[in-house]
PDB file of N, CA, C, O and CB in Angstrom:
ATOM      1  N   UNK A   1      14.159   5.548  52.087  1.00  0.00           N
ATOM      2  CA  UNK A   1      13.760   6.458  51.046  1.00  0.00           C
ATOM      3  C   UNK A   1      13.314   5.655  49.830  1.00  0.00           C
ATOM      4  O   UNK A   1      13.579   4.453  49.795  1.00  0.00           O
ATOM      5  CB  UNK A   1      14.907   7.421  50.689  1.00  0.00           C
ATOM      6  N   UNK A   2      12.732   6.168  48.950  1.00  0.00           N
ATOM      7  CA  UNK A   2      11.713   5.650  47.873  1.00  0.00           C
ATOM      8  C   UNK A   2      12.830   5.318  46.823  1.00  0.00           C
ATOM      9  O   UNK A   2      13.849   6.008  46.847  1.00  0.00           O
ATOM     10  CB  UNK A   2      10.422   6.859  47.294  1.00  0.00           C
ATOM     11  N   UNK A   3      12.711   4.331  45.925  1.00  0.00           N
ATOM     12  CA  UNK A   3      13.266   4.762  44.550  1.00  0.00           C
ATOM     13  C   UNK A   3      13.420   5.823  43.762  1.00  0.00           C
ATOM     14  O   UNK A   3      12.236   6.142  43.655  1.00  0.00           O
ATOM     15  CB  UNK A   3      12.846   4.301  43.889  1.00  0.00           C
ATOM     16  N   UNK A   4      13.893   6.453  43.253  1.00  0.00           N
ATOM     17  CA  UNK A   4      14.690   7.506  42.305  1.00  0.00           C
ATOM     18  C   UNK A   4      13.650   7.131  41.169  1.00  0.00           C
ATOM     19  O   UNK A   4      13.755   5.919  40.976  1.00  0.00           O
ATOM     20  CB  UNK A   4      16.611   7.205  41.916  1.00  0.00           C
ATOM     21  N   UNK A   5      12.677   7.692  40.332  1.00  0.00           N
ATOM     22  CA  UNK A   5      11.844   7.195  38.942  1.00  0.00           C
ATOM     23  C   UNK A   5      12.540   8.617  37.724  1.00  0.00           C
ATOM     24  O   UNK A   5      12.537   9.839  37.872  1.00  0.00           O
ATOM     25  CB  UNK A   5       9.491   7.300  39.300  1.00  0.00           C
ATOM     26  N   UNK A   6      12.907   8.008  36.923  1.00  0.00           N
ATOM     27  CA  UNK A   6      13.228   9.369  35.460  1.00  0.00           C
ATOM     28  C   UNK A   6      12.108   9.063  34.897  1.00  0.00           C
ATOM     29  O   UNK A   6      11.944   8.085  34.168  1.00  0.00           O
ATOM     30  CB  UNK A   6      14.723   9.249  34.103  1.00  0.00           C
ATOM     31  N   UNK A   7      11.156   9.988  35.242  1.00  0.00           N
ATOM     32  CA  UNK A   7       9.954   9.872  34.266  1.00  0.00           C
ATOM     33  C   UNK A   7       9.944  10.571  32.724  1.00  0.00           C
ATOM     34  O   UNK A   7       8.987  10.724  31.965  1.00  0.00           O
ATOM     35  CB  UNK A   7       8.776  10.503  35.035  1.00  0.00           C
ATOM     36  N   UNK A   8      10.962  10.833  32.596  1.00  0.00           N
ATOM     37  CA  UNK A   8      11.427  10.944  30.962  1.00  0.00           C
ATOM     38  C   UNK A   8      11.235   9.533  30.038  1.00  0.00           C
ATOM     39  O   UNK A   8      10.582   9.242  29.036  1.00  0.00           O
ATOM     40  CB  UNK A   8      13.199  11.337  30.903  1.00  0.00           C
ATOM     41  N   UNK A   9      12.268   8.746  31.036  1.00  0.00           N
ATOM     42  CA  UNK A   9      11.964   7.211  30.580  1.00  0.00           C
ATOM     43  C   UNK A   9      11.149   6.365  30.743  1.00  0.00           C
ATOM     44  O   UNK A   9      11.280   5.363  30.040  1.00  0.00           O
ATOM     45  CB  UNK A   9      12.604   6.551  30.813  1.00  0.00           C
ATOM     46  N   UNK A  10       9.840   6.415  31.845  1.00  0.00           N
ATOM     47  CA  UNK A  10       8.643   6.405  32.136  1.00  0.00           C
ATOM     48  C   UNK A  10       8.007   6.808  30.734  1.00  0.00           C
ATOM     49  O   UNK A  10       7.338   5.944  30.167  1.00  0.00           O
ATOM     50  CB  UNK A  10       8.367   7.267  33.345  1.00  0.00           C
ATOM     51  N   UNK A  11       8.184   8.238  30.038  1.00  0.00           N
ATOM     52  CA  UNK A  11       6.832   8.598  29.292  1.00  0.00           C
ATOM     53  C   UNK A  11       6.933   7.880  28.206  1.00  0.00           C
ATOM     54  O   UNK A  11       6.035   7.322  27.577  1.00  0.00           O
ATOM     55  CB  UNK A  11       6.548  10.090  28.911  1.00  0.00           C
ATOM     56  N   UNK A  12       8.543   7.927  27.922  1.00  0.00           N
ATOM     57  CA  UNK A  12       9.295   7.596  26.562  1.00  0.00           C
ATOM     58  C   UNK A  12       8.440   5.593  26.703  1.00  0.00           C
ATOM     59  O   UNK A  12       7.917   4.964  25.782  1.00  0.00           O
ATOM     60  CB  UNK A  12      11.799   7.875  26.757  1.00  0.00           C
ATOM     61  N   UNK A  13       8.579   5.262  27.783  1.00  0.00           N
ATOM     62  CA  UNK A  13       8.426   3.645  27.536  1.00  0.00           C
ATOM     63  C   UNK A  13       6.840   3.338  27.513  1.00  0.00           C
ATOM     64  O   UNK A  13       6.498   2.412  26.777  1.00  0.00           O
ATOM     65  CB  UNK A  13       9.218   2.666  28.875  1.00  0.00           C
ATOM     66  N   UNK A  14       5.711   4.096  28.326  1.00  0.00           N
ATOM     67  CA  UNK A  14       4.433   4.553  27.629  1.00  0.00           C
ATOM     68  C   UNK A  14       3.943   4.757  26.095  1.00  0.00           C
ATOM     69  O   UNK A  14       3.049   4.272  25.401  1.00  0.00           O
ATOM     70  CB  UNK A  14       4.296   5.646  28.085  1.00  0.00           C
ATOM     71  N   UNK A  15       5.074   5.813  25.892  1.00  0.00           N
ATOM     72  CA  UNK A  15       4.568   6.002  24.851  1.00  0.00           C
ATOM     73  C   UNK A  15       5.291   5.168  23.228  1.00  0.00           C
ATOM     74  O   UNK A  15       4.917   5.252  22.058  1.00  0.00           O
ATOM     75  CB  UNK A  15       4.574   7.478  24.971  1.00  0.00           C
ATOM     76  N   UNK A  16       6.142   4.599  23.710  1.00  0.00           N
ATOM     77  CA  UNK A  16       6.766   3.464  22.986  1.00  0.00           C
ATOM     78  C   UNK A  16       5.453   2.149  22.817  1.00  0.00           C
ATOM     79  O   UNK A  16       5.013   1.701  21.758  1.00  0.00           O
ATOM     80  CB  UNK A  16       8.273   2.913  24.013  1.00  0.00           C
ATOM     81  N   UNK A  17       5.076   1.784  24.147  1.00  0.00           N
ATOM     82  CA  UNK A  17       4.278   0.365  24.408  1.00  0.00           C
ATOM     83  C   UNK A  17       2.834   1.031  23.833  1.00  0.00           C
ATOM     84  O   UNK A  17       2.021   0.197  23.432  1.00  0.00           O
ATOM     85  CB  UNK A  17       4.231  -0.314  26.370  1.00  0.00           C
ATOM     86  N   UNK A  18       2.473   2.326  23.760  1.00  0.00           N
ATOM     87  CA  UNK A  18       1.000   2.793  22.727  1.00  0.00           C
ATOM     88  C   UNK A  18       1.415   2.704  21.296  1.00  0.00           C
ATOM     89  O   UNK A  18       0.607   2.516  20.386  1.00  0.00           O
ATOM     90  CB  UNK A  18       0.383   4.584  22.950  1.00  0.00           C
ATOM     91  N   UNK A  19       2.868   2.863  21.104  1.00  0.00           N
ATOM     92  CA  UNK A  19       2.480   2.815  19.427  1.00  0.00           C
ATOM     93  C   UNK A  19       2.369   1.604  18.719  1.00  0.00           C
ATOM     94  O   UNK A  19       1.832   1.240  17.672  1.00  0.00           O
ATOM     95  CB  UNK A  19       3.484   3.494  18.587  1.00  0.00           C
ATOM     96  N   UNK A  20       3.428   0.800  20.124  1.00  0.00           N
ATOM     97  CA  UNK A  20       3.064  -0.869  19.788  1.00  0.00           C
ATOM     98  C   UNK A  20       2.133  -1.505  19.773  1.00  0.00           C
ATOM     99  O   UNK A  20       1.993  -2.409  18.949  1.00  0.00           O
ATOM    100  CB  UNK A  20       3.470  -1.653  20.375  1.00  0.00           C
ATOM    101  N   UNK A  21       1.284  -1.227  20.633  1.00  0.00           N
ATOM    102  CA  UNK A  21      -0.123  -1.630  20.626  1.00  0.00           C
ATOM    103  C   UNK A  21      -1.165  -0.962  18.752  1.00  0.00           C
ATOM    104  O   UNK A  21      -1.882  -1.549  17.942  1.00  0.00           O
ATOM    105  CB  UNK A  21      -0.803  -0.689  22.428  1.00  0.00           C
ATOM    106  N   UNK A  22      -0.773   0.126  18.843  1.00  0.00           N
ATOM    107  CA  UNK A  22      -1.770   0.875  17.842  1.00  0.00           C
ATOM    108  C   UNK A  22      -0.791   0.327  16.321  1.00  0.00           C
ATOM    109  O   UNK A  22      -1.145   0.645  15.185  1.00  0.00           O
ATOM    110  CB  UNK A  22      -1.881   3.052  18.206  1.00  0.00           C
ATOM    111  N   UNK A  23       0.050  -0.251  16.519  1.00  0.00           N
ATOM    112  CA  UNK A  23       0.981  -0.842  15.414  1.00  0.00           C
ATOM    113  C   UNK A  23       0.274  -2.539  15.072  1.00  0.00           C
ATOM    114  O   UNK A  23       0.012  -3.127  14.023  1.00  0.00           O
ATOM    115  CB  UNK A  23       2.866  -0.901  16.135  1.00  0.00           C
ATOM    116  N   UNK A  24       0.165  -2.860  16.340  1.00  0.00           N
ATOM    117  CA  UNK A  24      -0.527  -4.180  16.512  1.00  0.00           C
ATOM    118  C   UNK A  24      -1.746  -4.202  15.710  1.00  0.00           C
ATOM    119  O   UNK A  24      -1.982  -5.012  14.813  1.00  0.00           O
ATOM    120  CB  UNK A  24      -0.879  -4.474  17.972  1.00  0.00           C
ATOM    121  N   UNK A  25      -2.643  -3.076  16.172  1.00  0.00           N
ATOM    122  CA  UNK A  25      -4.385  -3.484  16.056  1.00  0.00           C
ATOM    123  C   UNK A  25      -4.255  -2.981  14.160  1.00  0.00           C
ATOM    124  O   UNK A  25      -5.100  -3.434  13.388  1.00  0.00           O
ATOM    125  CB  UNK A  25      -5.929  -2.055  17.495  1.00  0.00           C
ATOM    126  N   UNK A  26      -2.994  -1.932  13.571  1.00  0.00           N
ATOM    127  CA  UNK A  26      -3.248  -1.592  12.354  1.00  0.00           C
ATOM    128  C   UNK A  26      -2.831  -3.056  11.479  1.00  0.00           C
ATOM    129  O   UNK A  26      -3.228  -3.361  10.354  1.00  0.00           O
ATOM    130  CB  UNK A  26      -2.405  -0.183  12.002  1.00  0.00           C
ATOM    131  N   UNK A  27      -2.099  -3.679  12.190  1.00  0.00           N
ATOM    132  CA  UNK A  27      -1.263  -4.756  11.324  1.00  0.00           C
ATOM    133  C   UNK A  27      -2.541  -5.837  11.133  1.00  0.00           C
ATOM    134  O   UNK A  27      -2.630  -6.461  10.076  1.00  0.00           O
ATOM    135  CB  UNK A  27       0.327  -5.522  12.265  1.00  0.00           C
ATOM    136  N   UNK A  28      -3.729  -6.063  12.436  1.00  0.00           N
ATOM    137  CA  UNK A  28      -4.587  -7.478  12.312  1.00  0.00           C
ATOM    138  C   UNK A  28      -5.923  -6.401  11.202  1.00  0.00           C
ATOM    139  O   UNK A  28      -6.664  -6.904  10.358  1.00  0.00           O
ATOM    140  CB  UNK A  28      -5.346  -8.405  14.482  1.00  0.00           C
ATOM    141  N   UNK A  29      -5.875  -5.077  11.525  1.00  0.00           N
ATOM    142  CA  UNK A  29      -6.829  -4.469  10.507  1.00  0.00           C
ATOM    143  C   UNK A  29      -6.867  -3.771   9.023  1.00  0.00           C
ATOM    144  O   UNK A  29      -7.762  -3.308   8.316  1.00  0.00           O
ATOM    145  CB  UNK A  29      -7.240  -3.698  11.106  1.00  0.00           C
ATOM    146  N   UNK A  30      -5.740  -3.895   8.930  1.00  0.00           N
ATOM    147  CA  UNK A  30      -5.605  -3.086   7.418  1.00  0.00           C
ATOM    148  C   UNK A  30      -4.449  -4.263   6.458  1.00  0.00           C
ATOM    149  O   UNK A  30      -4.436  -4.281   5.227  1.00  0.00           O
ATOM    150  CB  UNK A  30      -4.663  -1.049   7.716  1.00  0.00           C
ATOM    151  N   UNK A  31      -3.419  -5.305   7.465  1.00  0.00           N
ATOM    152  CA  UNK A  31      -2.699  -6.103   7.054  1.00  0.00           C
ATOM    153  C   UNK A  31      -3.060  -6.668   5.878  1.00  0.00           C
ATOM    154  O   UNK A  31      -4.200  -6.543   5.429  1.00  0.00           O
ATOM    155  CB  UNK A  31      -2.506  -6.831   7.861  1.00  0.00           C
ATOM    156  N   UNK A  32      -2.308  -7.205   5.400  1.00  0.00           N
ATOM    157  CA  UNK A  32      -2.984  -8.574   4.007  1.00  0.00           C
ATOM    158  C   UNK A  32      -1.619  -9.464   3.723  1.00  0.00           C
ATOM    159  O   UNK A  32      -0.473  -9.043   3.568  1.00  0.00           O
ATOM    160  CB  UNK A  32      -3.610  -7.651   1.928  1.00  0.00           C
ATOM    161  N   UNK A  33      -2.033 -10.633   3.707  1.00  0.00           N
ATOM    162  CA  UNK A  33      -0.998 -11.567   3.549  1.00  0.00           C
ATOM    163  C   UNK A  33      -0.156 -11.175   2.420  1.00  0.00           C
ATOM    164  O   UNK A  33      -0.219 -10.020   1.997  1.00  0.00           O
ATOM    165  CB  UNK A  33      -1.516 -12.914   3.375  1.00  0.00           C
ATOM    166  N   UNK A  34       0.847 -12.282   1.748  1.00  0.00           N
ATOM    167  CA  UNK A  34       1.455 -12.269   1.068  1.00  0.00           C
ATOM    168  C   UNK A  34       0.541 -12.932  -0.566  1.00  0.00           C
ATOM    169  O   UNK A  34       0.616 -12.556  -1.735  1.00  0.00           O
ATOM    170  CB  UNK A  34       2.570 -12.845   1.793  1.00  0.00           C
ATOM    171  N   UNK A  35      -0.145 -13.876   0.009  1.00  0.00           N
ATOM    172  CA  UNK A  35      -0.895 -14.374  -1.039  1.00  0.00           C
ATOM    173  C   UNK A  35      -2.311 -13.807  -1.640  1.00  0.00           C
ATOM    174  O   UNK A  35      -2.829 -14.062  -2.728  1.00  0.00           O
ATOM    175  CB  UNK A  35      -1.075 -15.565  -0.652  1.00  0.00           C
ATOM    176  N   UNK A  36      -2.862 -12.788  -0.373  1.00  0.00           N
ATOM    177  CA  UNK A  36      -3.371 -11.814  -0.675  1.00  0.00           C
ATOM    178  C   UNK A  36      -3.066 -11.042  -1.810  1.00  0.00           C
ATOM    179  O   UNK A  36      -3.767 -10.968  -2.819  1.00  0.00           O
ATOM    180  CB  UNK A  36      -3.317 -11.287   0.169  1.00  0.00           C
ATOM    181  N   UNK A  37      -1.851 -10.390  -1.585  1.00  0.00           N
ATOM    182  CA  UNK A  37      -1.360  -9.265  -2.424  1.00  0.00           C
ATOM    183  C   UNK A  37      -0.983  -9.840  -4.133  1.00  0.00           C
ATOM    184  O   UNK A  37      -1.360  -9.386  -5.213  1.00  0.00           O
ATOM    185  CB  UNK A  37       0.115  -8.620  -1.565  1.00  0.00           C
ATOM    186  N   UNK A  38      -0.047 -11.069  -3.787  1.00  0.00           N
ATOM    187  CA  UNK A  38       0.179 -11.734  -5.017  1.00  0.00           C
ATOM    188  C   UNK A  38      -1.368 -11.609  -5.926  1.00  0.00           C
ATOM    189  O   UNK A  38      -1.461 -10.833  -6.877  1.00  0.00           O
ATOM    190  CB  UNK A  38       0.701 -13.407  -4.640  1.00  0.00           C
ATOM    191  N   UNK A  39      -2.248 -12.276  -5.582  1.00  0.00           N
ATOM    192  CA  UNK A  39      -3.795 -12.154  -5.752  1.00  0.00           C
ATOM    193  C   UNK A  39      -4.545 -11.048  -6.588  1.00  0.00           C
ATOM    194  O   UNK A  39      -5.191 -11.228  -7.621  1.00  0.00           O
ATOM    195  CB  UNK A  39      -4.319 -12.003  -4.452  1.00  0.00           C
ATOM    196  N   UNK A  40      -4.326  -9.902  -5.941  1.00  0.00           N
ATOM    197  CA  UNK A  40      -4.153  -8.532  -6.289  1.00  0.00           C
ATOM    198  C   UNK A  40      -3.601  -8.263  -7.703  1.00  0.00           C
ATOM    199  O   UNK A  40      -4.286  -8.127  -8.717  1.00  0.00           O
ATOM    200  CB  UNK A  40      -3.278  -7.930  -5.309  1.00  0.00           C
ATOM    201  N   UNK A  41      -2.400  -8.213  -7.625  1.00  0.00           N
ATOM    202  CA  UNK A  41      -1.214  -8.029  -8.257  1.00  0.00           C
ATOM    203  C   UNK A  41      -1.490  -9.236  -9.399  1.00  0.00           C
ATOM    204  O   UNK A  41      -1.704  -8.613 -10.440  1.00  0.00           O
ATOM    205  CB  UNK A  41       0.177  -8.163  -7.194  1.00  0.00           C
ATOM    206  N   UNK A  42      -1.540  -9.996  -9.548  1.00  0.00           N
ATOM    207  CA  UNK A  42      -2.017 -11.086 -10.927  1.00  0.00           C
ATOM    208  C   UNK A  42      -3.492 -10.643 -11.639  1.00  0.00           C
ATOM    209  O   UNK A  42      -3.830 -10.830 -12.808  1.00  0.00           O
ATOM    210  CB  UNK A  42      -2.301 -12.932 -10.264  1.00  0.00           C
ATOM    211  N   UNK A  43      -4.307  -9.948 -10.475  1.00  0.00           N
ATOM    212  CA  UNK A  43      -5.872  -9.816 -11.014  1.00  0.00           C
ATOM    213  C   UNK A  43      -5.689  -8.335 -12.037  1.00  0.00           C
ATOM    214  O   UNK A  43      -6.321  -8.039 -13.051  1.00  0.00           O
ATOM    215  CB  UNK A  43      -7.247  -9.553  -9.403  1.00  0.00           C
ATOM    216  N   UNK A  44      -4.557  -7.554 -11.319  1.00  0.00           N
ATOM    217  CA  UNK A  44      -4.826  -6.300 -11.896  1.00  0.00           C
ATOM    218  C   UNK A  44      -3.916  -6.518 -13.277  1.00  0.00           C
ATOM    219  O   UNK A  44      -4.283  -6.138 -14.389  1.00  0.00           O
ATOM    220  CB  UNK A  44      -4.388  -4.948 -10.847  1.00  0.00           C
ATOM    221  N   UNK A  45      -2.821  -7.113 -13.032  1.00  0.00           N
ATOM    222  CA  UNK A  45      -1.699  -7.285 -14.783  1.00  0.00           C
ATOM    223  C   UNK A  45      -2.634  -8.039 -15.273  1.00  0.00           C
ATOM    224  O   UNK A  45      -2.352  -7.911 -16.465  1.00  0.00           O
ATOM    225  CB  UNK A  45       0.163  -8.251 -14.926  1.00  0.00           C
ATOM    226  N   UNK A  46      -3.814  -8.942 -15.248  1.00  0.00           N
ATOM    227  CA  UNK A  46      -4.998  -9.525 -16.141  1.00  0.00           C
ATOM    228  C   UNK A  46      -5.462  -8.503 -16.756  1.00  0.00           C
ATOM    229  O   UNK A  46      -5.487  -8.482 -17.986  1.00  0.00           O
ATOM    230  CB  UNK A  46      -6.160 -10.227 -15.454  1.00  0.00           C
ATOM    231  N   UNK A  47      -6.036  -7.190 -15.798  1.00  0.00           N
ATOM    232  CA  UNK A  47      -7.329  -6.733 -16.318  1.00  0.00           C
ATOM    233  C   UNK A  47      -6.381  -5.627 -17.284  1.00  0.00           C
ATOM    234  O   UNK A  47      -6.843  -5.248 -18.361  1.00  0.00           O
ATOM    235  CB  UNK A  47      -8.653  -6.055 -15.004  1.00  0.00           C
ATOM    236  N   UNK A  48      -5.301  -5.245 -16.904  1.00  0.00           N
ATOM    237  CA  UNK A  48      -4.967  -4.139 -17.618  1.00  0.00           C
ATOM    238  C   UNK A  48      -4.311  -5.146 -19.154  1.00  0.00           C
ATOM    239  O   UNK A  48      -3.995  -4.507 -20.158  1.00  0.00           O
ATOM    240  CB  UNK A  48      -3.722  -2.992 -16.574  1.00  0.00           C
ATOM    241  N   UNK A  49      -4.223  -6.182 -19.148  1.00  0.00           N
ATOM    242  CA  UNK A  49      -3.963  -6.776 -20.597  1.00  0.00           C
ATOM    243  C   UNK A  49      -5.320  -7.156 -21.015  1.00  0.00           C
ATOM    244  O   UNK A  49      -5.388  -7.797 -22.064  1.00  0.00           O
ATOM    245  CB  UNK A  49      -2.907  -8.116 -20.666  1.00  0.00           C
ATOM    246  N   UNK A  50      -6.214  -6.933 -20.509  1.00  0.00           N
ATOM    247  CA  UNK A  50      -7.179  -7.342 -21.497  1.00  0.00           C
ATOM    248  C   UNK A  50      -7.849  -6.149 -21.936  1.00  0.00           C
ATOM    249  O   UNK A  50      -8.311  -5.994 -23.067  1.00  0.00           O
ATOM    250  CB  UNK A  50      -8.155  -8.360 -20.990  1.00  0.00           C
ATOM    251  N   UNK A  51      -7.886  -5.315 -21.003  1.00  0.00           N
ATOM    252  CA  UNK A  51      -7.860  -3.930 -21.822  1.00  0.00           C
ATOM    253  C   UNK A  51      -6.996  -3.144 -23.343  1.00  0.00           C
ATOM    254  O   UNK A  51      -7.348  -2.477 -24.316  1.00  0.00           O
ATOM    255  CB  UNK A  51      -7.460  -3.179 -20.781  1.00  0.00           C
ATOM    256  N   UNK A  52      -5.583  -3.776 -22.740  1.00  0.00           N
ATOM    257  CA  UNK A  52      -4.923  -3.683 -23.621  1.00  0.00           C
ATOM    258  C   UNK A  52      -5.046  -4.294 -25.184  1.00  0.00           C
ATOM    259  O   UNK A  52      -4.623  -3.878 -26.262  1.00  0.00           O
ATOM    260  CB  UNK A  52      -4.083  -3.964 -23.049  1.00  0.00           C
ATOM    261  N   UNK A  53      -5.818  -5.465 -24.801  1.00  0.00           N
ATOM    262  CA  UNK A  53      -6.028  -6.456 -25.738  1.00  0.00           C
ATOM    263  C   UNK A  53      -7.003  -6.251 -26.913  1.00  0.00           C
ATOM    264  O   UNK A  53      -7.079  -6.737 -28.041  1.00  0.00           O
ATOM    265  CB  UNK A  53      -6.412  -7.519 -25.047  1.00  0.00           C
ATOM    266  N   UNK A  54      -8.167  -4.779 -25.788  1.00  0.00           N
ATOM    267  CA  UNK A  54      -9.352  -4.204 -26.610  1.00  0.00           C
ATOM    268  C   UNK A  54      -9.048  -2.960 -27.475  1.00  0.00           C
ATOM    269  O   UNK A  54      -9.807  -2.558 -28.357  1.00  0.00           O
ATOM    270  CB  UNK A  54     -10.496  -3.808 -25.649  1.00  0.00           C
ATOM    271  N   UNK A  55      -7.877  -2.390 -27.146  1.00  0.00           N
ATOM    272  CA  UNK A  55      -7.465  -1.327 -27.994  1.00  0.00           C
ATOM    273  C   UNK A  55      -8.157  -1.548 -29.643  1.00  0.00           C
ATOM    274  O   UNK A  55      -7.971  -2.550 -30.333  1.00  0.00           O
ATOM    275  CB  UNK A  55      -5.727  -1.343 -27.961  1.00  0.00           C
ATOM    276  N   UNK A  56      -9.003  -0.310 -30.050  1.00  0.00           N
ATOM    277  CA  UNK A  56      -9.151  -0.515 -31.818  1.00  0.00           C
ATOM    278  C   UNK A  56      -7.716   0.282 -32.131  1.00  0.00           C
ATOM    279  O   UNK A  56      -7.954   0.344 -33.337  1.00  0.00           O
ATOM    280  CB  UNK A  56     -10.869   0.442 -32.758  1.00  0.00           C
ATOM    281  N   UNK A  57      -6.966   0.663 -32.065  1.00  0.00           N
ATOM    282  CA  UNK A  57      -5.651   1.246 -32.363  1.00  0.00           C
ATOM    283  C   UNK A  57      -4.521   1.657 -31.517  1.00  0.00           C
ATOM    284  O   UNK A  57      -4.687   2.292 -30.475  1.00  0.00           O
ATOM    285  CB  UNK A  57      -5.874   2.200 -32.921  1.00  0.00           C
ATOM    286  N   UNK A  58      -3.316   1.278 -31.984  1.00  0.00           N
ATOM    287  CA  UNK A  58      -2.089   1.209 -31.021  1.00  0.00           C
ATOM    288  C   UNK A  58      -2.271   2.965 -30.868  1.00  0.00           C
ATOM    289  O   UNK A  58      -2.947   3.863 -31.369  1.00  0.00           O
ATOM    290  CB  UNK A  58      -0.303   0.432 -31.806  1.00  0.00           C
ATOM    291  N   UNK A  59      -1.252   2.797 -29.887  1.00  0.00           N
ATOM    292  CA  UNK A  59      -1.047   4.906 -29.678  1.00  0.00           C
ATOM    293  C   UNK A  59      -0.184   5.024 -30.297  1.00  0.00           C
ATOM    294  O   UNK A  59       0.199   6.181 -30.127  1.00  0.00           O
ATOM    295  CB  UNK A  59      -0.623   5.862 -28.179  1.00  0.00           C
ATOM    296  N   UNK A  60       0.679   4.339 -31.239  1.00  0.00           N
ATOM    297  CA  UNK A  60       1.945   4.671 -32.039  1.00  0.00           C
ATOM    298  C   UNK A  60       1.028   5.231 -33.379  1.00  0.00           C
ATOM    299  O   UNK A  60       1.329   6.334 -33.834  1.00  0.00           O
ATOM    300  CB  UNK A  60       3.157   3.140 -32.360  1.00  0.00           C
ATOM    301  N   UNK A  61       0.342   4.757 -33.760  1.00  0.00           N
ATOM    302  CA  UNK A  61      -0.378   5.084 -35.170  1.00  0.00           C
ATOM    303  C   UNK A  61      -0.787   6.060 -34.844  1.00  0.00           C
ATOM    304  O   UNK A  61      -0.581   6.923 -35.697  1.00  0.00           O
ATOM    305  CB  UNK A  61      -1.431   4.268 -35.815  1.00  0.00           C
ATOM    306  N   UNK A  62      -1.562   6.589 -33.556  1.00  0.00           N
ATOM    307  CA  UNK A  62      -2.438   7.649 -33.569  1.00  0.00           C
ATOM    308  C   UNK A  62      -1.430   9.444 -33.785  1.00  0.00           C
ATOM    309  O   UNK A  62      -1.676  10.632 -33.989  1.00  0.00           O
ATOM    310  CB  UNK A  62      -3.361   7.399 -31.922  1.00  0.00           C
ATOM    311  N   UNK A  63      -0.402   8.634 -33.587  1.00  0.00           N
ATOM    312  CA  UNK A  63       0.528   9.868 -33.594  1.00  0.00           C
ATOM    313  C   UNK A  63       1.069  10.285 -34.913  1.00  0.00           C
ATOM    314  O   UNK A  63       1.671  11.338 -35.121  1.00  0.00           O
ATOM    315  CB  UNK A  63       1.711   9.632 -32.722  1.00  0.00           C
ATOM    316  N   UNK A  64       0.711   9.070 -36.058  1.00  0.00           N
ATOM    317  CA  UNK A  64       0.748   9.130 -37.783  1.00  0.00           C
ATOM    318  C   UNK A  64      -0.526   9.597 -38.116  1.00  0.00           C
ATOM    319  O   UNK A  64      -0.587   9.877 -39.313  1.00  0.00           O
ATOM    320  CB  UNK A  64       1.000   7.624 -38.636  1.00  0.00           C
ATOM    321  N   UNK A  65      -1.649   9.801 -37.456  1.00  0.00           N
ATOM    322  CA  UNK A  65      -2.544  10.248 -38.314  1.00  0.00           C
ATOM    323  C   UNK A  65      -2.534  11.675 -38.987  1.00  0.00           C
ATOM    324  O   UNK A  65      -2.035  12.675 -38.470  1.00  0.00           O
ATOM    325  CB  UNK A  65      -3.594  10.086 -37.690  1.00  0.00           C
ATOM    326  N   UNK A  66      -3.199  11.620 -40.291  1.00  0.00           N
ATOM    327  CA  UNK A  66      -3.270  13.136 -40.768  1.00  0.00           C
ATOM    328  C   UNK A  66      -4.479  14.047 -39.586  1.00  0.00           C
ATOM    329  O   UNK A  66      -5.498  13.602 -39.058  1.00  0.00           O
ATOM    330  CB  UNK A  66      -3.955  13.120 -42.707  1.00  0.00           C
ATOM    331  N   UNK A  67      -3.942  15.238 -39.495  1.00  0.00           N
ATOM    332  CA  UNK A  67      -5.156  16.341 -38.466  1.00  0.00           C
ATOM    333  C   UNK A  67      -6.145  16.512 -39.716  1.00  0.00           C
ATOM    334  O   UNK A  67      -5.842  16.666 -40.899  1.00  0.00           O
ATOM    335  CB  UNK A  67      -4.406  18.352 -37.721  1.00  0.00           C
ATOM    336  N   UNK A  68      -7.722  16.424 -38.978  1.00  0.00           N
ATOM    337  CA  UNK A  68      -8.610  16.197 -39.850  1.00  0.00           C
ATOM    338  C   UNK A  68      -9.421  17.876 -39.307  1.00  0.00           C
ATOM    339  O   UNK A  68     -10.561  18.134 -38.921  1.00  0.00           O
ATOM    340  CB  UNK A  68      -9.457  14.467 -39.663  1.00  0.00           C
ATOM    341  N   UNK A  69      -8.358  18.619 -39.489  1.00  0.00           N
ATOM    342  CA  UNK A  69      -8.850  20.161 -38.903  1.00  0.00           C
ATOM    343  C   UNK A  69      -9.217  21.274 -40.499  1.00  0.00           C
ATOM    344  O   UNK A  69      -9.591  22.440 -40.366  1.00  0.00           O
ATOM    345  CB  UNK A  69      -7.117  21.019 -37.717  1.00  0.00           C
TER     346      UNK A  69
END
């Protein structure tokens, strides 16, 4: 007589080894290193201080101004 198969654990191990695979192809396509991100993350605290840097007035003052209504 044949082997006994639980194809419960059949679908379950299918469908385990597809998400690994589709886990795989997202990690080599959307991934980014560590020095990547650092990269990122230094370019953007630049740009938002130099923005900061262009302010003609803090937002603390703007909240002292007289209403010119």
């Amino acid at each position: 007589m044949g082997k006994v198969v639980n194809l419960n654990q059949y679908r379950k191990q299918r469908s385990q080894k597809e998400r690994e695979e589709n886990a795989s192809e997202n990690r080599i396509k959307f991934g980014r290193t560590k020095k990547e991100r650092m990269l990122l993350q230094l370019e953007t605290q630049r740009s938002r201080a130099d923005l900061d840097n262009k302010l003609l007035t803090d937002k603390s003052s703007t909240d002292d101004a007289p209403d010119t209504e």
